[in-house]
C-alpha positions as CSV (number, residue, x, y, z in Angstrom):
1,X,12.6,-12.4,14.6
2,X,15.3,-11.4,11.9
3,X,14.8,-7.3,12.3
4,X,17.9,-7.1,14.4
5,X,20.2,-9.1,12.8
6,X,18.9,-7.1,9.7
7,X,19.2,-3.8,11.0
8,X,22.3,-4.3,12.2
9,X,23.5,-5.6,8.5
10,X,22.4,-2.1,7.0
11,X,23.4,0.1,9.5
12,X,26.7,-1.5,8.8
13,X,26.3,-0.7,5.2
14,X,25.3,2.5,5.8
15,X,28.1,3.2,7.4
16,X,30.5,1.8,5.1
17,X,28.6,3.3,2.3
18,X,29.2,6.7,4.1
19,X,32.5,6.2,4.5
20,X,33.2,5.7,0.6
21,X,31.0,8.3,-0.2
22,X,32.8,11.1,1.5
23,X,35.8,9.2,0.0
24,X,34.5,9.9,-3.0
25,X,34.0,13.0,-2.7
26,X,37.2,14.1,-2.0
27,X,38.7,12.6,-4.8
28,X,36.3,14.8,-7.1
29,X,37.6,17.8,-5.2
30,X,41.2,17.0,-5.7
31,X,40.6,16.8,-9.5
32,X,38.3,20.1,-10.0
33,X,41.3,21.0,-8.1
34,X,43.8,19.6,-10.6
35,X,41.8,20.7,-13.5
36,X,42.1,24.2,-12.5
37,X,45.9,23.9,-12.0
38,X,46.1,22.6,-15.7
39,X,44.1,24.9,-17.2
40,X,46.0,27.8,-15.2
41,X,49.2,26.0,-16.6
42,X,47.5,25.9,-20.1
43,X,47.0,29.6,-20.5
44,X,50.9,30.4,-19.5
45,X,52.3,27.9,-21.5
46,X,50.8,25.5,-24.3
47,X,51.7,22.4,-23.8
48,X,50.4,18.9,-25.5
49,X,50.6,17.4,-22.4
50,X,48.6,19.5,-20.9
51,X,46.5,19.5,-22.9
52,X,46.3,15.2,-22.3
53,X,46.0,16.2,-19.0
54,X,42.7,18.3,-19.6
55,X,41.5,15.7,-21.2
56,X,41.9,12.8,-18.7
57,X,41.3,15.3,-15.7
58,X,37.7,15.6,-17.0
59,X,37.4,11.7,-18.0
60,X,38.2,10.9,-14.4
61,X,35.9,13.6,-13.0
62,X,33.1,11.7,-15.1
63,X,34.2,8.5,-13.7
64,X,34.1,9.3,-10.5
65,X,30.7,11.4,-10.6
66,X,29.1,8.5,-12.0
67,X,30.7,6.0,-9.2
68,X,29.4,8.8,-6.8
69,X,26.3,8.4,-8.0
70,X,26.0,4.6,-7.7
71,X,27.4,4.7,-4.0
72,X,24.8,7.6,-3.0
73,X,21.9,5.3,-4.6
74,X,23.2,2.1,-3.0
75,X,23.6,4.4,0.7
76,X,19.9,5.4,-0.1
77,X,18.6,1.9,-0.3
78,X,21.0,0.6,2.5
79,X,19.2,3.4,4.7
80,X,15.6,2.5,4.0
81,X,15.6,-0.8,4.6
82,X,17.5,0.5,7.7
83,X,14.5,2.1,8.9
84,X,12.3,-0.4,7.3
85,X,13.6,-3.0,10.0
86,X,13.3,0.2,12.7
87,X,9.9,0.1,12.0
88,X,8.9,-3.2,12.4
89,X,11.0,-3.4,15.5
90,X,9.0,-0.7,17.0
91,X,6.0,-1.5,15.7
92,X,6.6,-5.3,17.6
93,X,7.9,-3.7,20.2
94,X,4.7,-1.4,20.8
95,X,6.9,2.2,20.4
96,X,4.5,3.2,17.6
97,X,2.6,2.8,14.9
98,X,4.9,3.7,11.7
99,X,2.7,2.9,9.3
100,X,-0.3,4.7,7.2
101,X,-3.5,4.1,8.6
102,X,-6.0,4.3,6.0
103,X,-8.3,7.0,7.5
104,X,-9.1,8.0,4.2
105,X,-11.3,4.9,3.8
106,X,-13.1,5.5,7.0
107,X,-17.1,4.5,5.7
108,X,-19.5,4.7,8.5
109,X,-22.2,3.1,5.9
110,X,-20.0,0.0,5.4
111,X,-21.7,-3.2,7.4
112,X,-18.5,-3.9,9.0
113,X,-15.3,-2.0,8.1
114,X,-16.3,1.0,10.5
115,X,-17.8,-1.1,13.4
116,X,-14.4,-3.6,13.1
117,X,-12.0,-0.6,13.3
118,X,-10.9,-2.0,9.9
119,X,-9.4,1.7,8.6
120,X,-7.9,4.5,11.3
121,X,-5.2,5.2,13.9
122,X,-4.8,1.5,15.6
123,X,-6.7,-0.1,13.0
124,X,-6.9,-3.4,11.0
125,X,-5.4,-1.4,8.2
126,X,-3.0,-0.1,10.0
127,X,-1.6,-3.4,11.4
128,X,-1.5,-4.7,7.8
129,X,0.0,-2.2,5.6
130,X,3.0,-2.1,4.0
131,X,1.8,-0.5,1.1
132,X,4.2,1.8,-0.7
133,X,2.3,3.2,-4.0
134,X,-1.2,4.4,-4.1
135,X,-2.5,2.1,-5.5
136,X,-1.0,-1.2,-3.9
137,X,-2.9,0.8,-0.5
138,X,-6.5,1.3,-2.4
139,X,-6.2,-2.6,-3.6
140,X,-5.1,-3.8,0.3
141,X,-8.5,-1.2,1.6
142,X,-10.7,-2.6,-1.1
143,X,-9.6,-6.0,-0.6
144,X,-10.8,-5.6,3.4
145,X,-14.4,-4.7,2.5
146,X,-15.5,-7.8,1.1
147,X,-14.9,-11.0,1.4
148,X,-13.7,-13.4,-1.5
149,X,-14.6,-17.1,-2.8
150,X,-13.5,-20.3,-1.5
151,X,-11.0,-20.7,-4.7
152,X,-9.5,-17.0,-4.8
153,X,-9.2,-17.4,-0.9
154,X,-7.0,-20.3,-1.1
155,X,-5.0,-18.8,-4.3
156,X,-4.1,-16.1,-2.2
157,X,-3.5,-18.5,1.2
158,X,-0.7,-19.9,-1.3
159,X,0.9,-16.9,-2.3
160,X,1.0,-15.7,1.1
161,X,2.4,-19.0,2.6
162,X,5.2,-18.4,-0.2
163,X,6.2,-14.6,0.3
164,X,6.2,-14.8,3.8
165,X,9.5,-16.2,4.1
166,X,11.1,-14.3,1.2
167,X,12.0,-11.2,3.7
168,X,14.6,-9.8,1.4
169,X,12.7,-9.7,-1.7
170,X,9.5,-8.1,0.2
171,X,11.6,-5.4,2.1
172,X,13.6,-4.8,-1.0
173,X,10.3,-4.0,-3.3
174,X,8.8,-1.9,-0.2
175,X,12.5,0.2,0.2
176,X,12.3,0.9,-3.5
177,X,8.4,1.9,-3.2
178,X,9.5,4.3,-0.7
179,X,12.2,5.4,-2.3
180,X,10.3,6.4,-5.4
181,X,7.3,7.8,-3.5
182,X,4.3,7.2,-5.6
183,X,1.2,9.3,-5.1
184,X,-2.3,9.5,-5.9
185,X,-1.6,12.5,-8.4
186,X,1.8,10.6,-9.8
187,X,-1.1,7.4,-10.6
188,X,-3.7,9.0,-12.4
189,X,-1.4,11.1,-14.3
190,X,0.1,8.3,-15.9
191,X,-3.2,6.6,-16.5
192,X,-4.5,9.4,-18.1
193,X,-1.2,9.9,-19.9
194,X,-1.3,6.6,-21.2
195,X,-5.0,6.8,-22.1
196,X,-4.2,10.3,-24.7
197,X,-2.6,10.0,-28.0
198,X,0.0,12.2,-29.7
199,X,2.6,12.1,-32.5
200,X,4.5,14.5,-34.5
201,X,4.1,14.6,-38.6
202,X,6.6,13.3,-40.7
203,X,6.9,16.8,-42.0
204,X,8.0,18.4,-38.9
205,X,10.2,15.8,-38.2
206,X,11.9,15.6,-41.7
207,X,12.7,19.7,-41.5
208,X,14.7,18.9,-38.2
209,X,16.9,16.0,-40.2
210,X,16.9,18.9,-42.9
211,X,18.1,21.8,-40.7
212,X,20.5,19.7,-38.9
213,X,22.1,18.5,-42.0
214,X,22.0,22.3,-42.8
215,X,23.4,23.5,-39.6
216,X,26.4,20.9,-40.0
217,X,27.1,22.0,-43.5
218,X,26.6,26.0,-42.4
219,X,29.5,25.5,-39.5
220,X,32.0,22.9,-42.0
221,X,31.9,26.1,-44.6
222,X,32.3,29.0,-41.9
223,X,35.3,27.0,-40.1
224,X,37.1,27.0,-43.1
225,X,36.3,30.1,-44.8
226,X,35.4,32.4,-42.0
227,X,33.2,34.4,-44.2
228,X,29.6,36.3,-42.4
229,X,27.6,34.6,-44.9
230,X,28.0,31.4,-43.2
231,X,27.9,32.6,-39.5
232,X,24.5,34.4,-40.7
233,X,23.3,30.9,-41.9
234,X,24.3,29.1,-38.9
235,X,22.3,32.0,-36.8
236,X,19.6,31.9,-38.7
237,X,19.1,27.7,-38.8
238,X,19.8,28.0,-34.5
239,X,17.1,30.6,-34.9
240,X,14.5,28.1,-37.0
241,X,15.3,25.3,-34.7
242,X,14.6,27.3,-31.4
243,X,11.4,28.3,-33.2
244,X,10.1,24.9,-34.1
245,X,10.8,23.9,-30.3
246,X,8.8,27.3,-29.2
247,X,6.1,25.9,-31.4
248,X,5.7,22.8,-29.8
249,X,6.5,23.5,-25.8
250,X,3.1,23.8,-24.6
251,X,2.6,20.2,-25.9
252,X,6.1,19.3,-24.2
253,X,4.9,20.4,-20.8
254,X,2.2,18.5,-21.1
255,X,3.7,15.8,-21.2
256,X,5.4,16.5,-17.6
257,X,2.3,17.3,-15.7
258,X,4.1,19.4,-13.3
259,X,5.0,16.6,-11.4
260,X,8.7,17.0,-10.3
261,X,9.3,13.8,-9.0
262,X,7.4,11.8,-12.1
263,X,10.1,10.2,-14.0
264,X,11.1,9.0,-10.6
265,X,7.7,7.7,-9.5
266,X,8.2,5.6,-12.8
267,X,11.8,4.8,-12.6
268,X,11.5,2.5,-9.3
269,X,8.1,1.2,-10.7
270,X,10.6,-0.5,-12.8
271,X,13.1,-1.3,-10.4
272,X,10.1,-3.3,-8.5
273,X,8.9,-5.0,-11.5
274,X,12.9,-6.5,-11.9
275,X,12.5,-7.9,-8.5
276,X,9.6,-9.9,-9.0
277,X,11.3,-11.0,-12.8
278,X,14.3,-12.2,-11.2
279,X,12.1,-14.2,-8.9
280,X,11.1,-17.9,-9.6
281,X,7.8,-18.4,-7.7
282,X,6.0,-21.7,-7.1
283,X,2.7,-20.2,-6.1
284,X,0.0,-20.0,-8.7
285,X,-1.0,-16.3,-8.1
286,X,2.6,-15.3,-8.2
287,X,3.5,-16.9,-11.3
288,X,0.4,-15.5,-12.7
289,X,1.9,-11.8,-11.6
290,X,5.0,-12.9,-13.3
291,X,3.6,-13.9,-16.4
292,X,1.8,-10.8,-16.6
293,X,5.2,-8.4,-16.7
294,X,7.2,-10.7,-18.8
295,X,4.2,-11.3,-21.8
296,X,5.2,-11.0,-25.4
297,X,8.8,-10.7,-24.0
298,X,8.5,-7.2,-23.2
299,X,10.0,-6.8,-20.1
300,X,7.5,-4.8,-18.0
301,X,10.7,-3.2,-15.6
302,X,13.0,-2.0,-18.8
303,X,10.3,-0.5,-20.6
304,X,9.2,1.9,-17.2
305,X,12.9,3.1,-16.9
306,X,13.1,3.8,-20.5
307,X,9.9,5.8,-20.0
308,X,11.9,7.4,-17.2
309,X,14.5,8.4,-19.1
310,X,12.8,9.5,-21.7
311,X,10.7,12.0,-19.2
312,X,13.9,13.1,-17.5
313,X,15.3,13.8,-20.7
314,X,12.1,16.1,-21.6
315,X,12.4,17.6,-18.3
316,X,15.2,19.6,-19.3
317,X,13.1,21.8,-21.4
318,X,12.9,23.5,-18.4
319,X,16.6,24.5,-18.4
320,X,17.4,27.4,-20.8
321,X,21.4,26.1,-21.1
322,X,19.7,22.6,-22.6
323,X,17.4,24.3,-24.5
324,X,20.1,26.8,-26.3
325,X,22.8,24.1,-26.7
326,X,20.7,20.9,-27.5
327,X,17.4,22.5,-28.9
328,X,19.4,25.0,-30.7
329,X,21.4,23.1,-32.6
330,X,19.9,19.7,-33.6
331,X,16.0,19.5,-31.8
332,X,16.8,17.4,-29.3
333,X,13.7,18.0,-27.1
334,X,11.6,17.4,-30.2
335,X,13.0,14.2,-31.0
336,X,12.7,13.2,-27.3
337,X,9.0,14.1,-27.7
338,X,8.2,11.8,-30.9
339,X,10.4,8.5,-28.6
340,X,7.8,9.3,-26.0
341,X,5.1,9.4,-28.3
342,X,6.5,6.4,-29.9
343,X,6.8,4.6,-26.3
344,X,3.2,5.4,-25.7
345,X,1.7,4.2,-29.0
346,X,4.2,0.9,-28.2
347,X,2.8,0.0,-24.4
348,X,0.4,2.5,-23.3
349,X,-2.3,-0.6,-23.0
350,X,0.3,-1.7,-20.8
351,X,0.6,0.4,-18.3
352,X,-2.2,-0.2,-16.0
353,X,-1.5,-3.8,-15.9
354,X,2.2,-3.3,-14.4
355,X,0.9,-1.1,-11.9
356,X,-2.0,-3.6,-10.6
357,X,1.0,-6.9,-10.5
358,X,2.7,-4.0,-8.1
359,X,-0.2,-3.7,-6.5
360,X,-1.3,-7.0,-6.1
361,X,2.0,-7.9,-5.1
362,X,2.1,-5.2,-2.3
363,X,-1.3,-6.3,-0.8
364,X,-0.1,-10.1,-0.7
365,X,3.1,-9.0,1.1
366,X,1.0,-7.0,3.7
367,X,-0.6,-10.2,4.5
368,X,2.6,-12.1,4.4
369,X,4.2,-9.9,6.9
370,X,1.7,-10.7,9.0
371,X,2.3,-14.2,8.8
372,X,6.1,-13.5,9.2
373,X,5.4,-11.4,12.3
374,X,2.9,-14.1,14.0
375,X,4.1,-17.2,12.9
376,X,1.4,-19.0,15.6
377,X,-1.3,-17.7,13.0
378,X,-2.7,-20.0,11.4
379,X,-4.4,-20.2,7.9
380,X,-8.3,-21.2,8.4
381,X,-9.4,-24.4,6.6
382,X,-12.1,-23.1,3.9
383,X,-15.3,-24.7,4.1
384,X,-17.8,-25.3,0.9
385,X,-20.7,-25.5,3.7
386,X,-21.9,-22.8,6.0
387,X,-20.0,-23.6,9.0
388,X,-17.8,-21.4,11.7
389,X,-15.6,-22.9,13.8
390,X,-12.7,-21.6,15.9
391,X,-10.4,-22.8,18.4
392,X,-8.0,-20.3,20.7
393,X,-9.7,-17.5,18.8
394,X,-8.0,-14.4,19.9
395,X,-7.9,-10.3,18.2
396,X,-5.1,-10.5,16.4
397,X,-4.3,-6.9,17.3
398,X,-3.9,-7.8,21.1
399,X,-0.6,-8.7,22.1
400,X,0.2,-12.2,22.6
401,X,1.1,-11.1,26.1
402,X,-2.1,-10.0,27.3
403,X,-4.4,-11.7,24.4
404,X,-7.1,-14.1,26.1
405,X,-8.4,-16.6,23.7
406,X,-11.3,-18.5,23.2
407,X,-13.6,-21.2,21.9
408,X,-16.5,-20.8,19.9
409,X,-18.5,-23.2,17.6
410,X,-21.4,-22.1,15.9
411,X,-22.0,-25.6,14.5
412,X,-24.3,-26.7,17.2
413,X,-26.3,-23.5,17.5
414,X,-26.1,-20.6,14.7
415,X,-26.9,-18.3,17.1
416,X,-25.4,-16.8,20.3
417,X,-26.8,-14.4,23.2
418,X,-24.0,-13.3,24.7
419,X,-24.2,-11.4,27.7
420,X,-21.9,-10.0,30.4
421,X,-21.0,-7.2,33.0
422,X,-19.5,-4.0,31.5
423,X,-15.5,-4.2,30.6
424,X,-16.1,-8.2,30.7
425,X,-14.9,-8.6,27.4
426,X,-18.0,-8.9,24.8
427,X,-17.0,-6.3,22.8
428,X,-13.6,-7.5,22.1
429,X,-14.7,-11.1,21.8
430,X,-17.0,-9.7,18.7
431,X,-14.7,-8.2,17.3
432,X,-11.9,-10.6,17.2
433,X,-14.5,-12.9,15.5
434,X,-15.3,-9.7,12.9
435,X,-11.9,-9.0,12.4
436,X,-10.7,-12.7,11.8
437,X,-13.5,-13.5,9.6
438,X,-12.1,-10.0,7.5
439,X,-8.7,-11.9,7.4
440,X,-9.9,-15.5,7.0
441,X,-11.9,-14.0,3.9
442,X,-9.0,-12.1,1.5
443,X,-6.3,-15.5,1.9
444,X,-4.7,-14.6,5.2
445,X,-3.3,-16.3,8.5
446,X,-6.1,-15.4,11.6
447,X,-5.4,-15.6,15.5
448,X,-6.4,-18.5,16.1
449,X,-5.3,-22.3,16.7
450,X,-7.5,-24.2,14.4
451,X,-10.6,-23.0,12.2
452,X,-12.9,-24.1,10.0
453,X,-14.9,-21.4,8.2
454,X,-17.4,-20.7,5.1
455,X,-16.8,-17.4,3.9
456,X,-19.7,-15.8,5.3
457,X,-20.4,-11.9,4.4
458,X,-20.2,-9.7,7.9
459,X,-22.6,-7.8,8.8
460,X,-22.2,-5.9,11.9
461,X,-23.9,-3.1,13.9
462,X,-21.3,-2.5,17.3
463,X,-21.0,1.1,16.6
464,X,-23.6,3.4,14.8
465,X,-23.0,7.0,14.4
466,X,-25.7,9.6,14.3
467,X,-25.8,12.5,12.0
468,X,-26.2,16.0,12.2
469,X,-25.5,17.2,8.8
470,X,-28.7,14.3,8.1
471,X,-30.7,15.4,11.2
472,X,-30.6,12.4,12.1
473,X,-30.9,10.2,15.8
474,X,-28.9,8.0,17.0
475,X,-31.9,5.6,17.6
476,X,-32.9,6.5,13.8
477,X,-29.1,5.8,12.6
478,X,-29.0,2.1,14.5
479,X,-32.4,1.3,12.8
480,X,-31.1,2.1,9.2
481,X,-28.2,-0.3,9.7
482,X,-30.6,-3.3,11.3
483,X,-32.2,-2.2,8.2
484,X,-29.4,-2.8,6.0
485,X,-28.4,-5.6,7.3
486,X,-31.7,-7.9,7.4
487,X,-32.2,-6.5,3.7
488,X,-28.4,-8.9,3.1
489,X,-29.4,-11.5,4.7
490,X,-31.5,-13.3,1.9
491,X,-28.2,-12.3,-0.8
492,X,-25.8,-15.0,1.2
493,X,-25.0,-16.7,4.3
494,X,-24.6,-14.6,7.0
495,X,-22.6,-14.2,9.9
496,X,-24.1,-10.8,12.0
497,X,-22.9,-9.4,15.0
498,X,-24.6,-7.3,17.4
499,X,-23.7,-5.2,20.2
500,X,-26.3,-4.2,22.6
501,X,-28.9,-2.7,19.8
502,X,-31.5,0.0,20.0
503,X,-29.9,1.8,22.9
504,X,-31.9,5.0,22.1
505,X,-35.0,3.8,23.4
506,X,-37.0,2.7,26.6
507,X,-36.5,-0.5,28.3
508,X,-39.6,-2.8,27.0
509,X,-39.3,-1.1,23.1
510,X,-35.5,-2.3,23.1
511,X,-36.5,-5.5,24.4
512,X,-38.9,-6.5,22.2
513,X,-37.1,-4.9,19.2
514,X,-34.2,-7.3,20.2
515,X,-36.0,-10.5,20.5
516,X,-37.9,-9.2,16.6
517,X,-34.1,-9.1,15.8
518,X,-33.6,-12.3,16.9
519,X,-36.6,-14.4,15.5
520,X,-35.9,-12.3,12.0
521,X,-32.1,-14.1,12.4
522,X,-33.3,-17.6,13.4
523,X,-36.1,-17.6,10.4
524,X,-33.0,-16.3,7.6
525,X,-31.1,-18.9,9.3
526,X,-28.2,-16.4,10.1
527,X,-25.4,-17.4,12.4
528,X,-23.5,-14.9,14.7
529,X,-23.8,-13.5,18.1
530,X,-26.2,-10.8,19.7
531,X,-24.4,-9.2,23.2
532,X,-26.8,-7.8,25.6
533,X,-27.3,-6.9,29.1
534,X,-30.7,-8.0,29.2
535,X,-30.9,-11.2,30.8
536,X,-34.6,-11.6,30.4
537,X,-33.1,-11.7,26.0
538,X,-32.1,-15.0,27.4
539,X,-35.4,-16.8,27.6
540,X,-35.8,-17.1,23.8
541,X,-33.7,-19.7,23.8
542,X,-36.9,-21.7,25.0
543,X,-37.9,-21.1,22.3
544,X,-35.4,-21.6,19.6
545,X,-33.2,-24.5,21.6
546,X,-31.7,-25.9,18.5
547,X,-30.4,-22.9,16.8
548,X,-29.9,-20.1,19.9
549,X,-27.7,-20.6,23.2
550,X,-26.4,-18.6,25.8
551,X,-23.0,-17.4,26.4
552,X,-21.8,-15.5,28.7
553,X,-18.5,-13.5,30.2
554,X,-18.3,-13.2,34.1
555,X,-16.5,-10.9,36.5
556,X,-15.3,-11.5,40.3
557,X,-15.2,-9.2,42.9
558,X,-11.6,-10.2,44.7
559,X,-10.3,-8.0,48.0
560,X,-12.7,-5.3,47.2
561,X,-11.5,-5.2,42.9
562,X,-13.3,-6.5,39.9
563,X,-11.6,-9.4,38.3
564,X,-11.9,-10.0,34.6
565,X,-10.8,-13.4,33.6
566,X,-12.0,-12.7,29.7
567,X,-13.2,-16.3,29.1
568,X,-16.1,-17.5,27.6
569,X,-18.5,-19.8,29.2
570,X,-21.7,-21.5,28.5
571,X,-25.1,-19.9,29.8
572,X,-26.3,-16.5,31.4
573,X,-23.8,-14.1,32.9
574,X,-24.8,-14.1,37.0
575,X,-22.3,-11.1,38.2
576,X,-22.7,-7.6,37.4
577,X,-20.0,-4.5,38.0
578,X,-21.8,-1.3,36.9
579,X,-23.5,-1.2,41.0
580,X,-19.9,-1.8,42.8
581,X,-18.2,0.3,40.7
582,X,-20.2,3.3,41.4
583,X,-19.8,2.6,44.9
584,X,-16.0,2.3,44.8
585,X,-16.0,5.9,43.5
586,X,-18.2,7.4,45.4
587,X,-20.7,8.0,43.0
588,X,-23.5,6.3,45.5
């Protein structure tokens, strides 16, 4: 992996960065420090060049603040992709998790997402995302929930194959995301924003021309005559112009939401949307996202940081010195009002689209990091048939050191019983199909050697919750989702997995629920896997010997300990654990 070598590079920077910074600073001391020595010098004895020194004093104060500026930005960015690389490190490295785990789209009702571990702490999600703005995370959740066509899957296989080399340009649009830190409230602010209108009448804007031009006259009369009269006329025109910005603050404040950070949020939207412009890209869905930011020539990234400006510039309504020197004198916050209007009235149908290429563009490079971070994944070939096939199929969120893979081919039989002693490994083995099926179906790499799939829709029931606030069982809970997932099965081809079902009832009901379950799966021609530690389940496949087998995972009992090898083999497990383990702790 490159994440050293990387981290290295920036702490590096960072230091050097630091190093010029405080520099900096310094030298911005030394000349507050000179500029009070002149001035000092000034007042005792008036002096031309002193006065030149004033001048050049402040000059090279400007300078330097604004070089100050650019190394503290260029020391921010050096640090987050510092950490960015500290992250993935320990993420790799199994430290922690540093990344936002989508709890928020937790959905118990969902046929897979919640029974998959798709959203929460150690969850699909999780493992994926790299999502810096709020939306770019609701596209990645959304785009887990449901699978997509054969052609959209293998558009985004493409763009993914593409991206996940580009390391510099992924980490670079993910530091600036964070950097800017976008937010649910910053996103539909600026959607609604965008979706108002607003403008100020020719009128009002014509008197602030007119008192200007008034106000310049009033102060060229009064500097050369000194007379009141004029002194009153200048008050009185500072006092129209304060009154026509009083008139119209309440629609100025609007404008800012109350958001601090807003023109910021904005400002590195655009600095992300300059990234991808400088970028040539060969895959179609990237080129696509391209297009999208560069139509008409309007260049998506300029326009955002000129809407940034333009907010930051408003913003200062808020400071009473802006307001008395720049308001005061020529309207300035009302002519920065009617440039935002204008900006608005120019791109407002604009604004959404931007946002969803940064989106999009997150979501691929969640998958592409992936990718980059597994590179034994492998893309799955897309089928037009139903048809599942896998090869060294492993969970994908199991190390590599301790993943156990296996083979599974639902070409010869659509339909597995699956059984196998307690911690043997059926649970997992579901899941890692689920979960790769979830990734085979949005366009990204799975854990697995070689595959061949259709793009069936999941449908699982592994883990049903009941409900209190519902009075409802957990027996009632696990038939409303055997319920909801026998109504899908006639909408597409199915794959359905099953773990151990109607555990809230006797012995003989579960049994012959189960083998309803079953024939209601071989008659919709379902494929997918049913675990259970019934091994009298097993016997249907008398019945059904071209579409069910049985499968099973064993344990050993070596020197007095269970022994869990994790493979998969053919029939009916024959070992059982739950008897010797109770013995082994004393529990019989």
């Amino acid at each position: 992996m490159k994440y050293q070598d990387l981290l290295n590079q920036y702490d590096s920077q960072v230091k050097e960065l630091t190093r010029q910074y405080n520099i900096i600073s310094r030298y911005r001391l030394a000349v507050v420090g000179l500029f009070i020595f002149l001035l000092v010098s000034l007042l005792k004895v008036g002096s031309n060049a002193l006065w030149l020194g004033l001048f050049l004093s402040v000059v090279l104060f400007i300078w330097l603040l604004k070089k100050h500026q650019k190394i503290a930005q260029n020391k921010l960015m050096a640090e987050t992709l510092r950490r960015i690389n500290k992250d993935e490190i320990d993420f790799l490295s199994e430290i922690h998790i540093p990344f936002e785990d989508g709890v928020e789209f937790v959905d118990p009702q969902h046929v897979y997402s919640y029974d998959l571990d798709v959203f929460g702490r150690h969850s699909l999600f999780q493992y994926l995302n790299r999502t810096t703005t709020y939306r770019g995370k609701v596209l990645l959740a959304e785009s887990l929930k449901k699978a997509l066509r054969k052609p959209e899957i293998l558009i985004n296989q493409e763009a993914v194959d593409e991206l996940s080399p580009a390391i510099t340009l992924r980490q670079k649009i993910r530091a600036l995301g964070l950097i800017g830190r976008d937010s649910k409230e910053h996103y539909n602010f600026l959607l609604r924003w965008s979706a108002e209108t607003g403008s100020l009448s020719k009128t009002l804007m014509f008197a602030t021309y007119f008192l200007r031009f008034l106000l310049l006259v009033a102060m060229v009369f009064f500097a050369v005559t000194g007379t009141v009269i004029w002194l009153n006329a200048v008050t009185l025109i500072y006092i129209a112009n304060i009154v026509l910005l009083g008139s119209h603050l309440k629609e100025m404040k609007a404008q800012l939401s109350g958001l601090e950070t807003l023109d910021s949020v904005i400002k590195h939207y655009g600095l992300m949307l300059d990234e991808l412009k400088f970028s040539q890209f060969k895959a179609s869905k990237l080129r696509e996202l391209n297009d999208k930011i560069n139509e008409d020539n309007i260049l998506a990234g300029d326009r955002l940081k000129s809407l940034a400006i333009l907010l930051n510039q408003l913003d200062s309504v808020y400071n009473g010195v802006a307001v008395m020197l720049f308001s005061g004198t020529f309207c300035y916050h009302l002519h920065v009002l009617r440039r935002l209007y204008q900006w608005r009235a120019q791109n407002a149908d604009r604004i959404e689209i931007w946002l969803e290429v940064i989106a999009e563009f997150e979501k691929l490079s969640s998958f592409s990091n992936l990718k980059y971070n597994n590179p034994e994944f492998i893309f799955p070939e897309i089928s037009d048939k139903a048809e599942l096939r896998f090869e060294e199929l492993g969970h994908p969120l199991v190390s590599s050191p301790v993943r156990v893979c296996n083979d599974i081919d639902f070409n010869k039989h659509r339909f597995v019983i699956l059984t196998g002693s307690n911690m043997s490994g059926k649970s997992t083995f579901l899941r890692s199909i689920g979960v790769n099926m979830v990734l085979a179906g949005v366009g990204s790499v799975i854990c697995s050697r070689s595959a061949k799939l259709f793009p069936f829709q999941v449908l699982v029931s592994m883990r049903v919750a009941d409900s209190l606030a519902e009075n409802e069982s957990y027996f009632y809970a696990e038939v409303k989702r055997l319920k909801q997932i026998t109504d899908q099965l006639k909408n597409a081809h199915s794959l359905v997995l099953l773990d151990e079902i109607l555990r809230g009832t006797n012995s003989d009901d579960k049994r012959n629920g189960t083998l309803e379950v079953i024939r209601r799966m071989v008659r919709e021609e379902a494929y997918g896997i049913i675990a259970t530690h019934d091994l009298e389940i097993c016997k249907e496949t008398e019945n059904h010997p071209d579409t069910l087998c049985n499968k099973c995972f064993e344990v050993e009992i070596i020197n007095d300990e269970l022994y869990f090898d994790y493979k998969l083999r053919d029939g009916i497990c024959v070992n059982q654990s739950a008897t010797f383990l109770m013995k082994k702790t004393g529990i019989i």
